[in-house]
C-alpha positions in Angstrom: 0.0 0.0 0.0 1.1 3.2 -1.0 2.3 5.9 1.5 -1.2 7.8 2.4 0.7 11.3 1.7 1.9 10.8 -1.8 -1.1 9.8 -3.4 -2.6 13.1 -1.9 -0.1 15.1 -3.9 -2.1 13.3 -7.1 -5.7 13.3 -5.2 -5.7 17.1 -4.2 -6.0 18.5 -7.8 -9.5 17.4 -7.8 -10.0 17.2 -3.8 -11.9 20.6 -3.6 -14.5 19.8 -6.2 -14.9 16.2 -5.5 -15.8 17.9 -1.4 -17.7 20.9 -2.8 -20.7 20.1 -1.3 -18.8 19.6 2.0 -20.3 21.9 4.7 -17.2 23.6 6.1 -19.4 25.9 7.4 -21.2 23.9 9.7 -18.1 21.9 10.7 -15.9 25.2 11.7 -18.6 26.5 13.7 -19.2 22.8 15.6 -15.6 22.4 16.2 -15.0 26.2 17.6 -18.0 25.1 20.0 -16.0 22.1 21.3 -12.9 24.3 21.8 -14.7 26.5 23.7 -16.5 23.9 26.0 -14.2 22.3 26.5 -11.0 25.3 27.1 -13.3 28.4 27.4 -9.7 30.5 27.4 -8.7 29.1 24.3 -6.9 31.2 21.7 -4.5 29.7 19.7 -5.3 26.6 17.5 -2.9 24.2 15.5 -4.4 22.0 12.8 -2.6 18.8 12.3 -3.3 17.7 8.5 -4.8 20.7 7.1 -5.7 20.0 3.8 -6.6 23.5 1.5 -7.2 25.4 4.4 -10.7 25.9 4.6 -11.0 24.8 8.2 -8.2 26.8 9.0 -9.4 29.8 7.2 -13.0 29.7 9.1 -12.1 29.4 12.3 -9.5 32.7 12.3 -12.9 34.2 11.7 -14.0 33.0 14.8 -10.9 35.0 16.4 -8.9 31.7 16.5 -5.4 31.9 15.7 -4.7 29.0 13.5 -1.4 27.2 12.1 -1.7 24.8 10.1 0.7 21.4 9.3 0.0 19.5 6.0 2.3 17.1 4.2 1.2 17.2 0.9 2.9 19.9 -1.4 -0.1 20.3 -3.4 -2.8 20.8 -0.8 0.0 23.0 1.4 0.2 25.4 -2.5 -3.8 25.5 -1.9 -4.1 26.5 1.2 -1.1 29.6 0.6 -3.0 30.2 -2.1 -6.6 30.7 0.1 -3.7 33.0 2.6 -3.1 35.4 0.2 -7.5 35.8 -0.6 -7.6 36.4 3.2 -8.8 39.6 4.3 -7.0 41.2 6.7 -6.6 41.3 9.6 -7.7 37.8 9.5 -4.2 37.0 7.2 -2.5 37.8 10.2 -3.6 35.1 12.6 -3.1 32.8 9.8 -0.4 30.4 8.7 1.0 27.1 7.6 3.9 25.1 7.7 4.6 21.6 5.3 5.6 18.7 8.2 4.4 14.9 8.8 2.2 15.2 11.6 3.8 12.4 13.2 7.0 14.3 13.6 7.1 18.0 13.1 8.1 20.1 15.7 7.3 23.8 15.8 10.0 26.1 16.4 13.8 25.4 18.4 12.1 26.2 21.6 8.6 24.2 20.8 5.9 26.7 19.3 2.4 25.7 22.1 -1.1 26.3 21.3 -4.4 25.9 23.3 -5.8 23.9 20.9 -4.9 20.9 18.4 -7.0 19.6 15.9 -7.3 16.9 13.0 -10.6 17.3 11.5 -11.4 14.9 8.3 -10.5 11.7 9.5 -6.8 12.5 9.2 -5.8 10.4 12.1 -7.9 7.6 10.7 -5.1 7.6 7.9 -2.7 7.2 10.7 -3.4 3.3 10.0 -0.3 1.8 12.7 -0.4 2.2 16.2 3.0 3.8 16.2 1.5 6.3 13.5 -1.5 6.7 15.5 0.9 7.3 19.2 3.5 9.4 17.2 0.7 12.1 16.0 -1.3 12.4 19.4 2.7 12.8 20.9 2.8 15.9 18.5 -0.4 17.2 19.2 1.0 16.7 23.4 3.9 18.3 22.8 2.6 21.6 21.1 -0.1 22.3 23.6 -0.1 24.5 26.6 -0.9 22.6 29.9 -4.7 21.8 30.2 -4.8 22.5 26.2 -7.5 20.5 24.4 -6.6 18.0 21.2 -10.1 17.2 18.8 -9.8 15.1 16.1 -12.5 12.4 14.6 -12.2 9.0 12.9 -13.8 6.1 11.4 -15.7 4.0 14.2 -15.1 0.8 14.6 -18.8 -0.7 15.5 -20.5 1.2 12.6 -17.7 0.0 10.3 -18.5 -3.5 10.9 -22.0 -3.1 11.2 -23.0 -0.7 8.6 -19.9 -2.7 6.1 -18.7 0.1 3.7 -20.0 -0.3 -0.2 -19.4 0.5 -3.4 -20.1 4.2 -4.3 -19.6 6.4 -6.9 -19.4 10.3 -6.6 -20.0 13.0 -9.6 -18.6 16.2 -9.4 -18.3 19.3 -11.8 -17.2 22.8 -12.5 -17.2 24.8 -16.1 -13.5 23.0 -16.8 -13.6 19.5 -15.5 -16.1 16.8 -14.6 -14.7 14.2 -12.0 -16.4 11.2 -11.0 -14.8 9.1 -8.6 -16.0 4.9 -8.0 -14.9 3.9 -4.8 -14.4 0.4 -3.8 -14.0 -0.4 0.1 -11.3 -3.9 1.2 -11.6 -4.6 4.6 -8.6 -6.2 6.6 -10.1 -7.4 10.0 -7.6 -8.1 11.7 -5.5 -4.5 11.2 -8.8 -2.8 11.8 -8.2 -0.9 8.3 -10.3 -0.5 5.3 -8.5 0.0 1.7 -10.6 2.6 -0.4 -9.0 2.0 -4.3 -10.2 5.0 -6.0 -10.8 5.4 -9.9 -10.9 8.7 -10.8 -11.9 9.7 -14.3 -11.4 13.2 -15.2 -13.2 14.6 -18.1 -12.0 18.2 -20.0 -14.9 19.6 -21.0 -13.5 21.7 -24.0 -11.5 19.0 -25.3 -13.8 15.6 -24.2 -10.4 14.4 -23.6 -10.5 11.7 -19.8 -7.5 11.5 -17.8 -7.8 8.7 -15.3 -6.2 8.4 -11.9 -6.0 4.8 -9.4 -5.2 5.6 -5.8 -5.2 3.6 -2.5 -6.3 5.0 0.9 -5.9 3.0 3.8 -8.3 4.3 6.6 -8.2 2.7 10.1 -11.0 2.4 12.2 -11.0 2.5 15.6 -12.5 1.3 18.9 -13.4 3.8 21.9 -11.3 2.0 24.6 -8.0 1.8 22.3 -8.7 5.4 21.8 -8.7 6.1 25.7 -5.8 3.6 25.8 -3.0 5.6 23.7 -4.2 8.9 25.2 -3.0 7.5 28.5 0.1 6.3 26.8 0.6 9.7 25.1 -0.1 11.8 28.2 -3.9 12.5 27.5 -6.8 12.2 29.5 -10.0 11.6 27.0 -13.0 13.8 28.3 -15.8 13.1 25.5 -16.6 11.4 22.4 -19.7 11.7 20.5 -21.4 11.7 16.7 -19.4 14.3 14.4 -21.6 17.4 13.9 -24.7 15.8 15.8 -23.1 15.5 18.9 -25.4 12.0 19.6 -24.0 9.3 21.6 -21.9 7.3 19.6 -23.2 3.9 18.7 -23.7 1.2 16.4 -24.4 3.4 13.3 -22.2 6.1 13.9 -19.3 6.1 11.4 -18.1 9.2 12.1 -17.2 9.8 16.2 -15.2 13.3 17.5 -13.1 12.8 20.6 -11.9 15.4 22.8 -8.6 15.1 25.0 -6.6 17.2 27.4 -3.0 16.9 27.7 -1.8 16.0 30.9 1.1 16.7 33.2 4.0 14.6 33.0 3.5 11.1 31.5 3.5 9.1 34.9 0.4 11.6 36.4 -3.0 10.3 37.0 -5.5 10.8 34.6 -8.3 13.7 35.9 -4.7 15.4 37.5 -4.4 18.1 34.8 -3.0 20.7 37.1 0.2 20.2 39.0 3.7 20.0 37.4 3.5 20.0 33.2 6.7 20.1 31.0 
């Protein structure tokens, strides 16, 4: 299976039409609500995986300061693109930086936030547990004591339930049509799902189809593996809960949001979030 990053660099020329009918709105506005249940004193905000920017660029107009860390050089070109649209003084609490979320640090003496987040599944593409560990250790490491990391994936019970199918999306602008099949391989025992995309891309003023095969391993995960690395990592998990709905998570819920507060030092009890931090 290909690297999940690479193929991105080939996926994110058509990304932004194929998620058109995305409601970034609606998603911006739910998230800033979670950051400020959940750390009313929040300010700051690093996005871990931030595709074009559109999150990013939303929730500075919320009065968030946001930085954002994606890997791919074409989505990072899209989002410095959607920088220099931004009005100021918006522009100025707004910024990005290329870096594998897994690794990058901010700054020689550690940049710290209030907030992290990885909206879109992007931990779900995290498809080891040492991926998985080595992102949340990022997300620790960047935030201010008592800050708040939100992120969502694929759950596990609604995977296996509600089996992923077969689909095919159509999408088109006055250049291009796209339409993208889909087809879902399920590995059980890795708790990962391998979406092979076909992507046939149609110029409209020449009739001429380029088409494009990617792989996308997506892992799905389980609530109490979840709670487990956050202890490992230095988290304590406060909530998890139906992305954009806020519902219980259950059985049909494919998409669940968890929030988690960094800890003190790795040994400290979970609950404990005052006391000595690094």
């Amino acid at each position: 299976m290909r690297d999940n990053a690479i193929v991105f660099d080939e996926y994110a020329r058509y990304y932004d039409l194929l998620y058109q009918d995305k409601d970034y709105q609606a998603e911006a506005d739910y998230v800033a609500g979670l950051i400020r249940r959940f750390h009313p004193e929040a300010c700051s905000i690093l996005e871990l995986g931030s595709g074009t920017g559109i999150h990013a660029s939303l929730l500075v107009k919320q009065g968030f300061s946001v930085h954002g860390v994606e890997r791919s050089p074409e989505m990072l070109a899209r989002s410095l693109r959607l920088l220099e649209k931004t009005n100021y003084p918006e522009r100025g609490r707004l910024s990005f930086t290329q870096g594998d979320i897994r690794s990058i640090r901010l700054g020689e003496q550690g940049e710290q936030f209030d907030a992290a987040i990885s909206l879109f599944h992007v931990i779900s593409y995290q498809t080891t547990n040492e991926d998985v560990m080595a992102a949340f250790q990022t997300a620790r490491e960047h935030l201010n004591p008592g800050g708040v990391f939100i992120f969502d994936v694929w759950y596990g019970p609604a995977v296996l339930t509600d089996r992923p199918a077969v689909r095919i999306k159509r999408m088109a602008n006055d250049e291009i049509e796209v339409t993208r099949l889909a087809e879902p391989e399920i590995h059980p025992n890795e708790n990962r799902v391998d979406v092979h995309y076909h992507v046939f891309v149609r110029d409209k003023s020449t009739n001429a189809v380029k088409e494009l095969r990617e792989t996308h391993g997506m892992r799905y995960f389980f609530k109490p593996e979840i709670q487990n690395m956050a202890v490992q990592t230095g988290f304590e998990t406060l909530s998890s809960e139906e992305w954009l709905t806020g519902a219980p998570a259950g059985m049909e819920t494919w998409g669940v949001v968890f929030v988690q507060r960094r800890l003190g030092d790795l040994g400290c009890e979970p609950g404990n979030v005052r006391g000595t931090f690094k």
